[in-house]
LUMLUMDREN-2810 file (N, C-alpha, C; in Angstrom, 1 decimal):
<atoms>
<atom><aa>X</aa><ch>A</ch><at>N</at><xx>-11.9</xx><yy>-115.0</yy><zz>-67.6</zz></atom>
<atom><aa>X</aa><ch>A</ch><at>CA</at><xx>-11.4</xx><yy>-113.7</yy><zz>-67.8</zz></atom>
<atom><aa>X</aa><ch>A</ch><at>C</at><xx>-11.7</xx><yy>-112.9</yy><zz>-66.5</zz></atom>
<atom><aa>X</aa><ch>A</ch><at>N</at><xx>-10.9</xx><yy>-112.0</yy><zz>-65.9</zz></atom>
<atom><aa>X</aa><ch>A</ch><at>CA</at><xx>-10.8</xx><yy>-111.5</yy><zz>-65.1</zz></atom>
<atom><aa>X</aa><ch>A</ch><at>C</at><xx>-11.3</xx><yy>-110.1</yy><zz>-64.7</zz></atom>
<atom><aa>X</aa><ch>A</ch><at>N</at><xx>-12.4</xx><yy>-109.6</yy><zz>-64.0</zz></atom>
<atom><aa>X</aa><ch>A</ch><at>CA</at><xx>-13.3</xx><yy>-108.8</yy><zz>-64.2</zz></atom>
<atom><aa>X</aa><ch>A</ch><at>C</at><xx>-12.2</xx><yy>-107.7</yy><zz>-63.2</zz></atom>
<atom><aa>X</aa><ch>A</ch><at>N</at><xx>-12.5</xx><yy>-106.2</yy><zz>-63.7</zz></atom>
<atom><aa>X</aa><ch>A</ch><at>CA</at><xx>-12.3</xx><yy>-105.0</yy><zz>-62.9</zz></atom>
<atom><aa>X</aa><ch>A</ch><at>C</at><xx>-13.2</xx><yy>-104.0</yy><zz>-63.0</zz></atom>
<atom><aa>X</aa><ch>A</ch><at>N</at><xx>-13.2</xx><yy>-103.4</yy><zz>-61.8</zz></atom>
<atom><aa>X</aa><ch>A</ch><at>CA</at><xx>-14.5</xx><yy>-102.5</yy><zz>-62.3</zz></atom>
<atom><aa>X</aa><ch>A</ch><at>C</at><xx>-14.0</xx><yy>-101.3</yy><zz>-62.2</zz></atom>
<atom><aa>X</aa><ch>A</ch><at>N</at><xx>-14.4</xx><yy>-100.2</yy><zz>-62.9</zz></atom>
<atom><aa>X</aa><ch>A</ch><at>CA</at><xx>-13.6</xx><yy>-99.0</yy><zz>-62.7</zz></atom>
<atom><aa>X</aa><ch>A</ch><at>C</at><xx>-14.2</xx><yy>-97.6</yy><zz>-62.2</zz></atom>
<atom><aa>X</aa><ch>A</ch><at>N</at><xx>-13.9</xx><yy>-97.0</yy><zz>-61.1</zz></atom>
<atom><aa>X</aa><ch>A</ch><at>CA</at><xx>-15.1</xx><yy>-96.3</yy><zz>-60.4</zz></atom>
<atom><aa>X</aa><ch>A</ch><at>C</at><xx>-14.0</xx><yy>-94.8</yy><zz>-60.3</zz></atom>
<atom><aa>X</aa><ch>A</ch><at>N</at><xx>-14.4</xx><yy>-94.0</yy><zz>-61.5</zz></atom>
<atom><aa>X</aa><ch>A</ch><at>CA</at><xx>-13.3</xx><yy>-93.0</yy><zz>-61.8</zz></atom>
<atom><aa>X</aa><ch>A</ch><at>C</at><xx>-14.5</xx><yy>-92.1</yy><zz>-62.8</zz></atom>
<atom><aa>X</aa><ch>A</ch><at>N</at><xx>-14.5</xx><yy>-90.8</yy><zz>-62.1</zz></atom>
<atom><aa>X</aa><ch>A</ch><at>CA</at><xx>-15.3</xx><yy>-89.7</yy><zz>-62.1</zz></atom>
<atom><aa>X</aa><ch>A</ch><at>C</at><xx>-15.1</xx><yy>-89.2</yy><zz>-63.5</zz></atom>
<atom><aa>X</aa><ch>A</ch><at>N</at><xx>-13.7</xx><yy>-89.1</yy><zz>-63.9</zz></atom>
<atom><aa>X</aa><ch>A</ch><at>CA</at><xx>-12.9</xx><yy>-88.3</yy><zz>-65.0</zz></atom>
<atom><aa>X</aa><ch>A</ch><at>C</at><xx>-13.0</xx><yy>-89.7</yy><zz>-66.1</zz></atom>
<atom><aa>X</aa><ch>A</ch><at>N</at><xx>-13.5</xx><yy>-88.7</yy><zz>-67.2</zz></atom>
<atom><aa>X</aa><ch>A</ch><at>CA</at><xx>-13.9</xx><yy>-89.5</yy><zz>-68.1</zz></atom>
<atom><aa>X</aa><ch>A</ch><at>C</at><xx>-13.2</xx><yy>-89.6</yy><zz>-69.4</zz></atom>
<atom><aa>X</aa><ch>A</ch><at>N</at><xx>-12.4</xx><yy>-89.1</yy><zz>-69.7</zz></atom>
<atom><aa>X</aa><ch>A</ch><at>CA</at><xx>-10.5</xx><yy>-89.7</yy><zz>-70.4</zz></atom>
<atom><aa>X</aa><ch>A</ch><at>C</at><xx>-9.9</xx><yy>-90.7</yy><zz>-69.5</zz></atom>
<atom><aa>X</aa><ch>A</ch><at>N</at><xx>-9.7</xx><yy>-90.6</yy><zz>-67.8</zz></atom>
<atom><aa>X</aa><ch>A</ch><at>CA</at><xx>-9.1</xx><yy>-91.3</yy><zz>-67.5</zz></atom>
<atom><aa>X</aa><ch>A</ch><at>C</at><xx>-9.8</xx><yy>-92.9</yy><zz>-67.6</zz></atom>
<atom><aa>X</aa><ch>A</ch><at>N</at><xx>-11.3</xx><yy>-92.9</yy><zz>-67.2</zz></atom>
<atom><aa>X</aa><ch>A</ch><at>CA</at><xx>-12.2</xx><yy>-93.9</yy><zz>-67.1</zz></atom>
<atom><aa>X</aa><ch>A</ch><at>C</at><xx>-12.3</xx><yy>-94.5</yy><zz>-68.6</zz></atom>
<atom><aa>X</aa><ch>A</ch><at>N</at><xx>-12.0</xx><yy>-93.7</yy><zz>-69.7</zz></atom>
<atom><aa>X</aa><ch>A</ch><at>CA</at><xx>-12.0</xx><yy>-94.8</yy><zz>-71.3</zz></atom>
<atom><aa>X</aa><ch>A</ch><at>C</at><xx>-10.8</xx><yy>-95.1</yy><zz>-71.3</zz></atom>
<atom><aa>X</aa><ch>A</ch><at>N</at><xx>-9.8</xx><yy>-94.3</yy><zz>-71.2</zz></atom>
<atom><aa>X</aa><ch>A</ch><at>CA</at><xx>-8.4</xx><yy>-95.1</yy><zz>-71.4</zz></atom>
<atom><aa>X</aa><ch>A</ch><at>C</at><xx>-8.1</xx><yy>-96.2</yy><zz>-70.6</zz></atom>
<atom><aa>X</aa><ch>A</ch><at>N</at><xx>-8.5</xx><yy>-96.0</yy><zz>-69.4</zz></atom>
<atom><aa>X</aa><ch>A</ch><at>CA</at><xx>-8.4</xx><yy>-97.3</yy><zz>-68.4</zz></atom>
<atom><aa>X</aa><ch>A</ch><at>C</at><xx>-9.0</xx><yy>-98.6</yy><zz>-68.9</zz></atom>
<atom><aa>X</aa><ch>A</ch><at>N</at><xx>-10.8</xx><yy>-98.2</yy><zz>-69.5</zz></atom>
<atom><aa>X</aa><ch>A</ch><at>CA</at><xx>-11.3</xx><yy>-99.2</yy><zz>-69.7</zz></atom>
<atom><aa>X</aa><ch>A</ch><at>C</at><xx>-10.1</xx><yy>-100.0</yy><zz>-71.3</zz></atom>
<atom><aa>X</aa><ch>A</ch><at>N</at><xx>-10.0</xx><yy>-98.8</yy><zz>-71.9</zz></atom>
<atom><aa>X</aa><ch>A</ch><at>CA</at><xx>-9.2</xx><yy>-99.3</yy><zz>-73.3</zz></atom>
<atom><aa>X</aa><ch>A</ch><at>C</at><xx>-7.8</xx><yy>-100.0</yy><zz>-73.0</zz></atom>
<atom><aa>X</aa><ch>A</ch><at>N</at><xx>-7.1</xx><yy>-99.7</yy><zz>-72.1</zz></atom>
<atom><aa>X</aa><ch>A</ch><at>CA</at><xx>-5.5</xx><yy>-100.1</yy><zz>-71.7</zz></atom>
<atom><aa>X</aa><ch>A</ch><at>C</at><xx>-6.3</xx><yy>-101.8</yy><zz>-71.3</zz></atom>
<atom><aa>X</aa><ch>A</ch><at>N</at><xx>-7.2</xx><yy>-102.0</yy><zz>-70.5</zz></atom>
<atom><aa>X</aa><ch>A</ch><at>CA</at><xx>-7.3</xx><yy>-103.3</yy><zz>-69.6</zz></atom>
<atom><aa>X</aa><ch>A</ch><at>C</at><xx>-7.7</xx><yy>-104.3</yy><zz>-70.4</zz></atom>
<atom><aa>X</aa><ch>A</ch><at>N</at><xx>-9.2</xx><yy>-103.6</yy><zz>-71.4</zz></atom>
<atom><aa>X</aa><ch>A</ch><at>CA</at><xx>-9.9</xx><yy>-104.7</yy><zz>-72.6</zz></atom>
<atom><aa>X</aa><ch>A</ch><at>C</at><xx>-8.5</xx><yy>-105.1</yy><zz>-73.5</zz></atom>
<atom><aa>X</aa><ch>A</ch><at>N</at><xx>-8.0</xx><yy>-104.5</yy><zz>-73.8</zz></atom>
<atom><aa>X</aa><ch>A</ch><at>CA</at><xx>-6.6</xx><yy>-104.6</yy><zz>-74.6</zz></atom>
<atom><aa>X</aa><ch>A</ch><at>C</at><xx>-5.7</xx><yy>-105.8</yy><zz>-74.6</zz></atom>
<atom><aa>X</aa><ch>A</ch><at>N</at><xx>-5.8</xx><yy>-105.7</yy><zz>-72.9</zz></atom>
<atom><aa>X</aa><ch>A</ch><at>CA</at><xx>-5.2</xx><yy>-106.7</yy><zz>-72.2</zz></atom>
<atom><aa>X</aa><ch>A</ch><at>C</at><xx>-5.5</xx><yy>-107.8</yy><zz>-71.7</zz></atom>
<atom><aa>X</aa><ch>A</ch><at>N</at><xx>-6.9</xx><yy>-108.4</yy><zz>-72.3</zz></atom>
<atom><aa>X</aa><ch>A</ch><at>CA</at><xx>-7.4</xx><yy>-109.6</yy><zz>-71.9</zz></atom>
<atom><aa>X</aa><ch>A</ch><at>C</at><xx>-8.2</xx><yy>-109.0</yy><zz>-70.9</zz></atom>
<atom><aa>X</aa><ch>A</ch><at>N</at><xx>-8.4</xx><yy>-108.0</yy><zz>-70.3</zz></atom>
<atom><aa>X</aa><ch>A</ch><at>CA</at><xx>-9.6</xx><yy>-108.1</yy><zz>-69.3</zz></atom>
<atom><aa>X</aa><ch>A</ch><at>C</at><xx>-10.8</xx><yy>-107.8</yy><zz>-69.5</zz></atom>
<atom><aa>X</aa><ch>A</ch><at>N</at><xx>-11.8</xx><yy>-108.1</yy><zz>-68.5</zz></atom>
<atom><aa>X</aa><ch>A</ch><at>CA</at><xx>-12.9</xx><yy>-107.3</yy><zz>-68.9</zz></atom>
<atom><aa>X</aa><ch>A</ch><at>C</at><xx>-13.0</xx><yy>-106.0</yy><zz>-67.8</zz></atom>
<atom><aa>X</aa><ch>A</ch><at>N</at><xx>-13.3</xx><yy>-105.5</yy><zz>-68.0</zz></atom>
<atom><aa>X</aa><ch>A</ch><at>CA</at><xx>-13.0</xx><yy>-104.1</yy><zz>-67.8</zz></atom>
<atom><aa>X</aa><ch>A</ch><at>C</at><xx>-15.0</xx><yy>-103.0</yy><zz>-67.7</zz></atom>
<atom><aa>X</aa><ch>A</ch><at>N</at><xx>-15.2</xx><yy>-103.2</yy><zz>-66.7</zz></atom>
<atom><aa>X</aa><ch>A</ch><at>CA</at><xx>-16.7</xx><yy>-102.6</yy><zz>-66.5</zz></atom>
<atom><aa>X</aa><ch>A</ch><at>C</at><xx>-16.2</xx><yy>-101.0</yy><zz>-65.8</zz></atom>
<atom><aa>X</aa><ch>A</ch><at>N</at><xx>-17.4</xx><yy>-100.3</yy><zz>-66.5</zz></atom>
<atom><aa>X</aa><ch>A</ch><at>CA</at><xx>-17.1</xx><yy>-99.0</yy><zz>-65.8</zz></atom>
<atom><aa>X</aa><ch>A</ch><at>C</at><xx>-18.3</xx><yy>-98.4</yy><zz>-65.1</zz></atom>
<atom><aa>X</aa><ch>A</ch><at>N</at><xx>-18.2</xx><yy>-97.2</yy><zz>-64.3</zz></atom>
<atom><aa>X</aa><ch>A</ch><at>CA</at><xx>-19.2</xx><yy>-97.5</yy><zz>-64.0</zz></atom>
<atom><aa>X</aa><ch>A</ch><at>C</at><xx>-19.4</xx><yy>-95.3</yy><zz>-63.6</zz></atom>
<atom><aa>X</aa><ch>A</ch><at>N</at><xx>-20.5</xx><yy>-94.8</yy><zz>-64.0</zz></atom>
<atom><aa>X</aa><ch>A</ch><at>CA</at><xx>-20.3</xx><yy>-93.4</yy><zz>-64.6</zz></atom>
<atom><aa>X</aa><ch>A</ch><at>C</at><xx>-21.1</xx><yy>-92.7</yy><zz>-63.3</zz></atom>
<atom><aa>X</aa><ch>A</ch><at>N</at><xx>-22.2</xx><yy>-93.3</yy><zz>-63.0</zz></atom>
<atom><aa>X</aa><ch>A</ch><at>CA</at><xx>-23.2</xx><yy>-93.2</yy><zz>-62.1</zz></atom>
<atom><aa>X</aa><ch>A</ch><at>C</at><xx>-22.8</xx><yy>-93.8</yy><zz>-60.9</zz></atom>
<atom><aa>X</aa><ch>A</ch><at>N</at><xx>-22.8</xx><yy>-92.6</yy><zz>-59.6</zz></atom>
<atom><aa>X</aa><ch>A</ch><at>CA</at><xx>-21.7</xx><yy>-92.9</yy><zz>-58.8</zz></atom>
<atom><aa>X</aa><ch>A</ch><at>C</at><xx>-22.8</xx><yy>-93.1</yy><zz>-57.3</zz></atom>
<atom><aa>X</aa><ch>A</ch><at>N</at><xx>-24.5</xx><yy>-93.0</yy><zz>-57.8</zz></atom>
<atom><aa>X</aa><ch>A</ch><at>CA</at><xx>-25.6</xx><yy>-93.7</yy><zz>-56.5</zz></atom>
<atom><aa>X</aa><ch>A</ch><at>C</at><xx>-25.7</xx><yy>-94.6</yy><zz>-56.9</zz></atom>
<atom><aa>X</aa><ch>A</ch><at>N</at><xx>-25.0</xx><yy>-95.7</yy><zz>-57.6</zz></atom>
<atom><aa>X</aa><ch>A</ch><at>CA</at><xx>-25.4</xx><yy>-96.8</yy><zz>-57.3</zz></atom>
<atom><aa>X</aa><ch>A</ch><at>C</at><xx>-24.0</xx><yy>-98.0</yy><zz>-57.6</zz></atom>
<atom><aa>X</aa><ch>A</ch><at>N</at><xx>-23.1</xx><yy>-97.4</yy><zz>-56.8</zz></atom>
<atom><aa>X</aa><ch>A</ch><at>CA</at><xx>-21.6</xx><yy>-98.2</yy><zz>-56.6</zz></atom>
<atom><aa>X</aa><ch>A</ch><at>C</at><xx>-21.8</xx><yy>-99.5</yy><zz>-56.1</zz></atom>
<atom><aa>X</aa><ch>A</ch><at>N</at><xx>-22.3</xx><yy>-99.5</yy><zz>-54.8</zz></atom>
<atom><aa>X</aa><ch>A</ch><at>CA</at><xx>-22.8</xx><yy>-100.7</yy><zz>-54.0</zz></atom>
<atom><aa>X</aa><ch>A</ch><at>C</at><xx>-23.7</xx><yy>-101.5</yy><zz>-54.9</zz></atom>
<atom><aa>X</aa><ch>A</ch><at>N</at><xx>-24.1</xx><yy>-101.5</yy><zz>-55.7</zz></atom>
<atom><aa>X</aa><ch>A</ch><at>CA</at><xx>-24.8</xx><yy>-102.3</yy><zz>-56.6</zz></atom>
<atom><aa>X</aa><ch>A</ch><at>C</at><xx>-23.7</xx><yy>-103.2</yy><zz>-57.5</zz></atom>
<atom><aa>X</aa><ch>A</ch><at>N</at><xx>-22.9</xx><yy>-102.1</yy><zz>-58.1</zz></atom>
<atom><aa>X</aa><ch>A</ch><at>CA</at><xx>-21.8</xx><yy>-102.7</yy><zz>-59.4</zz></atom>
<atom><aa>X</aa><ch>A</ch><at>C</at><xx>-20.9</xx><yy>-103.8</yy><zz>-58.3</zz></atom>
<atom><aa>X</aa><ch>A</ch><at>N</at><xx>-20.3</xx><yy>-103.3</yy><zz>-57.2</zz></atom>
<atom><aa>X</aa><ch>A</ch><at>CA</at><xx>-19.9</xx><yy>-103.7</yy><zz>-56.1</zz></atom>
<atom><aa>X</aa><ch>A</ch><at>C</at><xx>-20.0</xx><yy>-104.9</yy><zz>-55.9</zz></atom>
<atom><aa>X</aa><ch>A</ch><at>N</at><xx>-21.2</xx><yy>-105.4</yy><zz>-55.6</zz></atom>
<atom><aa>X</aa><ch>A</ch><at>CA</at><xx>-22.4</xx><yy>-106.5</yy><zz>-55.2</zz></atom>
<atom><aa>X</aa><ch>A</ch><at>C</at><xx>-22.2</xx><yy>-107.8</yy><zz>-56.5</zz></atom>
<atom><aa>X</aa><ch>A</ch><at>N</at><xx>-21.7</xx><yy>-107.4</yy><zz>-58.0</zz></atom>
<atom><aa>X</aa><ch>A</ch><at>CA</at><xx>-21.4</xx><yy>-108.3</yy><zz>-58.9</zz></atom>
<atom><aa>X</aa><ch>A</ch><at>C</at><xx>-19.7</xx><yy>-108.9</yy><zz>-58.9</zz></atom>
<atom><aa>X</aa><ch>A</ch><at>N</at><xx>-19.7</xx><yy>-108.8</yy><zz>-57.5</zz></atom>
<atom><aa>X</aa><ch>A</ch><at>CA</at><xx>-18.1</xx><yy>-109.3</yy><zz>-57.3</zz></atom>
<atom><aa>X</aa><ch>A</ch><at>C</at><xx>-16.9</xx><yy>-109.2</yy><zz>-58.8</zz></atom>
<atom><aa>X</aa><ch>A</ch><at>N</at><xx>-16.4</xx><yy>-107.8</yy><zz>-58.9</zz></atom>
<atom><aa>X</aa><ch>A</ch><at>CA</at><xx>-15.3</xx><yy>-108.2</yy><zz>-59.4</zz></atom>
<atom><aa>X</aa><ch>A</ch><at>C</at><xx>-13.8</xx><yy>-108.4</yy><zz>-59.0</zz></atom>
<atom><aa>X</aa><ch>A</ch><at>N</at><xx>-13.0</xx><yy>-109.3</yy><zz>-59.4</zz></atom>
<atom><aa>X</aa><ch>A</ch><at>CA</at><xx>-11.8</xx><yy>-109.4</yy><zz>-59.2</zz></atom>
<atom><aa>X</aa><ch>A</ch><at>C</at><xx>-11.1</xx><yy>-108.6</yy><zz>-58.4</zz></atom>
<atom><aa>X</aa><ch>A</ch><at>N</at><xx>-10.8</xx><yy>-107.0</yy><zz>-59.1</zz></atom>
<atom><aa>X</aa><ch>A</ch><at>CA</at><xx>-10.2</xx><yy>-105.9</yy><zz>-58.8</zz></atom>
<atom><aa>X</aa><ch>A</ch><at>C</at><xx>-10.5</xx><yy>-104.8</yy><zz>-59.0</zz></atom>
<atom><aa>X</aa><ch>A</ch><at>N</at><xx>-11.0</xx><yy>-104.1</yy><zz>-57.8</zz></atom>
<atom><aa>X</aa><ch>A</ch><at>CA</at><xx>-11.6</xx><yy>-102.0</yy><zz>-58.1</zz></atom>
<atom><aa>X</aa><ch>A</ch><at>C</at><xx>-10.5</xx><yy>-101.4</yy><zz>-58.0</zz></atom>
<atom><aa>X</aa><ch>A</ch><at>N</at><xx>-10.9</xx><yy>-100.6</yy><zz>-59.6</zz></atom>
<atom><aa>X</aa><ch>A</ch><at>CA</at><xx>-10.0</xx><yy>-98.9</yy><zz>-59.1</zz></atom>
<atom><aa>X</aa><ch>A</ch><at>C</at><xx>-10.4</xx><yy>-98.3</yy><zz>-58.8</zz></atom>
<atom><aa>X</aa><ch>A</ch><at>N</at><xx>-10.0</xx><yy>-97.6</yy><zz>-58.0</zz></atom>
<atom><aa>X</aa><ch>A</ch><at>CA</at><xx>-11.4</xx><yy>-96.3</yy><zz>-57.1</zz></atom>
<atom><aa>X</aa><ch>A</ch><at>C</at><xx>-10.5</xx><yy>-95.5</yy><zz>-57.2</zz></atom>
<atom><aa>X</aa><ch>A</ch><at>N</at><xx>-11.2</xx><yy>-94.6</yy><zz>-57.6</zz></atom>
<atom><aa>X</aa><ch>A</ch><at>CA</at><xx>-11.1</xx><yy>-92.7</yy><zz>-57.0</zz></atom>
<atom><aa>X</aa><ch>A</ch><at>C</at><xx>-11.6</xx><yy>-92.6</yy><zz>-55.6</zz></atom>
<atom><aa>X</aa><ch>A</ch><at>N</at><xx>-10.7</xx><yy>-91.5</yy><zz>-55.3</zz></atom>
<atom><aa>X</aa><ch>A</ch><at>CA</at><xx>-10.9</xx><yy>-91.6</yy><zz>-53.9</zz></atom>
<atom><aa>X</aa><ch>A</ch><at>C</at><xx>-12.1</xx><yy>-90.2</yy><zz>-54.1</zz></atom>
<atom><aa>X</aa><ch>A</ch><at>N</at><xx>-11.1</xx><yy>-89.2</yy><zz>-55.0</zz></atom>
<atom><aa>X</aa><ch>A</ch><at>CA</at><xx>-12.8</xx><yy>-88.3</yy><zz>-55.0</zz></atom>
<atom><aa>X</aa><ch>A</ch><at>C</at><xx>-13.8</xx><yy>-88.1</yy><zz>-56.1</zz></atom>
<atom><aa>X</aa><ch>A</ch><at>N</at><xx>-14.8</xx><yy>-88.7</yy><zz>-55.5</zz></atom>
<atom><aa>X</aa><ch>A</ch><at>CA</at><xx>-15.5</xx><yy>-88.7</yy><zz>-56.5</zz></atom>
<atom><aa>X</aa><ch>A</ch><at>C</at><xx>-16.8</xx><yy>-87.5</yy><zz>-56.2</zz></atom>
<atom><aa>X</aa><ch>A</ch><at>N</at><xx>-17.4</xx><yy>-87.5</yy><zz>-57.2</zz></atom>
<atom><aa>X</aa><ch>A</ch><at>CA</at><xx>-18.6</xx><yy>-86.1</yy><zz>-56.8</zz></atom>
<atom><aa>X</aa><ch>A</ch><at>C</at><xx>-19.7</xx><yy>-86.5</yy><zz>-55.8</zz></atom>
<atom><aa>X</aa><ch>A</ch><at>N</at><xx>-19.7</xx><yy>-87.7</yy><zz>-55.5</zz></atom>
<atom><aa>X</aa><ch>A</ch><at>CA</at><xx>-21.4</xx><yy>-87.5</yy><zz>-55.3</zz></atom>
<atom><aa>X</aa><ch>A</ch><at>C</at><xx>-21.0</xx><yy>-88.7</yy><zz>-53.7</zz></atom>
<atom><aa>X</aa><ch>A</ch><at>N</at><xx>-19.6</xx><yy>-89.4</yy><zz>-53.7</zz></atom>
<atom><aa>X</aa><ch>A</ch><at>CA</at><xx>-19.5</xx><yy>-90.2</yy><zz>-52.4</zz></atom>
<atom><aa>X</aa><ch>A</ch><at>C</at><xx>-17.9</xx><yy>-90.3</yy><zz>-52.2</zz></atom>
<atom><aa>X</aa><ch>A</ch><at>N</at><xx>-17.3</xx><yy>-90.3</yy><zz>-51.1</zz></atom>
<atom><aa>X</aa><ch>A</ch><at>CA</at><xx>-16.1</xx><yy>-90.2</yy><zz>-51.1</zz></atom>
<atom><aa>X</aa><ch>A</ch><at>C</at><xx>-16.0</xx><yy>-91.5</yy><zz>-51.3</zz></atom>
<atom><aa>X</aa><ch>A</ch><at>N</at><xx>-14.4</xx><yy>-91.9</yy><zz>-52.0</zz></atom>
<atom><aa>X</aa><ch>A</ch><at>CA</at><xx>-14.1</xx><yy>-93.0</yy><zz>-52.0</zz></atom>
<atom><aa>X</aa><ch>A</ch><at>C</at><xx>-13.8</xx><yy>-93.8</yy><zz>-50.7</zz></atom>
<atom><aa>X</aa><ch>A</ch><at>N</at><xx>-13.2</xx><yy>-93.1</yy><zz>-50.1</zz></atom>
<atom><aa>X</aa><ch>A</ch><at>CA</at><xx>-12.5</xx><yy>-93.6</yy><zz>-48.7</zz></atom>
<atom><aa>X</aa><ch>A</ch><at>C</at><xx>-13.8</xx><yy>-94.5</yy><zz>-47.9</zz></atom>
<atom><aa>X</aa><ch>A</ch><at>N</at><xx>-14.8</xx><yy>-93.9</yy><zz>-47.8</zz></atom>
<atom><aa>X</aa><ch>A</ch><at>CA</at><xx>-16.5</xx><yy>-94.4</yy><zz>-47.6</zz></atom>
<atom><aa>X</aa><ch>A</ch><at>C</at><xx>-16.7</xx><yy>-95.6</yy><zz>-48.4</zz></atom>
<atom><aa>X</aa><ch>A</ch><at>N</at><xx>-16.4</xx><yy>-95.8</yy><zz>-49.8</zz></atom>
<atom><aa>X</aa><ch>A</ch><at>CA</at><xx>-16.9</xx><yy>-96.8</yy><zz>-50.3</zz></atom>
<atom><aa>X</aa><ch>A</ch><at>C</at><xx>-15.7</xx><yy>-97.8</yy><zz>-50.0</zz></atom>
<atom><aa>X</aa><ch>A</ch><at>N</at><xx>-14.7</xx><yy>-97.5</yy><zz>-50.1</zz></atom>
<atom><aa>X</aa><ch>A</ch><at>CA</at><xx>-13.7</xx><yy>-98.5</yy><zz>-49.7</zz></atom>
<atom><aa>X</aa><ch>A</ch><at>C</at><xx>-13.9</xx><yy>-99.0</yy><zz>-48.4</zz></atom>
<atom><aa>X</aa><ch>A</ch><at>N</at><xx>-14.3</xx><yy>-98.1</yy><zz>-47.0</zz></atom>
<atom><aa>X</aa><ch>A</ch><at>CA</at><xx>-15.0</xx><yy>-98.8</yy><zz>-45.7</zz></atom>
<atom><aa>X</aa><ch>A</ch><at>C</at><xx>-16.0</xx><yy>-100.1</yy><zz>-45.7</zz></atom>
<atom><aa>X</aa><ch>A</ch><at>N</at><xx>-16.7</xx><yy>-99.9</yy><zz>-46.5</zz></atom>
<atom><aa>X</aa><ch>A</ch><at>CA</at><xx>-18.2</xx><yy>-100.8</yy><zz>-47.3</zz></atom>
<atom><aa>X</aa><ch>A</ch><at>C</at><xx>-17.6</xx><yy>-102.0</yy><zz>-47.7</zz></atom>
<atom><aa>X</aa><ch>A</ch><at>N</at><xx>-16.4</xx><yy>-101.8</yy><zz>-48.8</zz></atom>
<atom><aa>X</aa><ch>A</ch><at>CA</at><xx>-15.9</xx><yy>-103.0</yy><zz>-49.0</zz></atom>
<atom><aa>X</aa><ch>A</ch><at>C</at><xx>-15.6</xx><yy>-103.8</yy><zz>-48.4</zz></atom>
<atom><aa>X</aa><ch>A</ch><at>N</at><xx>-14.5</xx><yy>-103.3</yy><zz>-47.8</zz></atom>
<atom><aa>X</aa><ch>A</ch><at>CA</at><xx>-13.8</xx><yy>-104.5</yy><zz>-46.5</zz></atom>
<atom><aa>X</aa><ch>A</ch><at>C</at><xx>-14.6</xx><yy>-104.8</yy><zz>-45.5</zz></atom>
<atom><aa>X</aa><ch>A</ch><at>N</at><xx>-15.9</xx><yy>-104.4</yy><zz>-45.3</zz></atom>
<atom><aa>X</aa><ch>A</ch><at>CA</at><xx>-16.6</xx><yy>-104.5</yy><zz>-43.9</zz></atom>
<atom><aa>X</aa><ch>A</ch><at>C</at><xx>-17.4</xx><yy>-105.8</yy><zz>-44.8</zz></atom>
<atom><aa>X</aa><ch>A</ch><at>N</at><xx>-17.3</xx><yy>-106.0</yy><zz>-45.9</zz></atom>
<atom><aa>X</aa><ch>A</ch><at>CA</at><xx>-18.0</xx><yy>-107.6</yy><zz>-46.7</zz></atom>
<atom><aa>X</aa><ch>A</ch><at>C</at><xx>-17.2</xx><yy>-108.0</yy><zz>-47.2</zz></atom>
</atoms>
């Protein structure tokens, strides 16, 4: 099964997302708490959805982080 993790501030969009993907055969992790991304990050999944604004780190930063590993 194919892991996504979903890194989305707004929290209708972050259940429905998780609800549309589990739906669909995926596993679908979310993740609410936005100091400790690089951790959820670190459990390699398949495919992130990022928000680019999030409150506490811009996305664009955490997306830097990614591709630099």
């Amino acid at each position: 099964m194919k892991k996504i993790l979903i890194i989305e501030d707004d929290e209708a969009i972050r259940s429905e997302l998780q609800k549309l993907l589990t739906n669909s055969g995926y596993e679908a992790q979310i993740t609410d708490t936005f100091s400790n991304v690089k951790e959820q990050i670190e459990k390699k999944p398949d495919l992130i959805l990022l928000d680019i604004n999030l409150p506490e780190l811009n996305g664009e930063v955490i997306l830097k982080e990614i591709r630099k590993e």
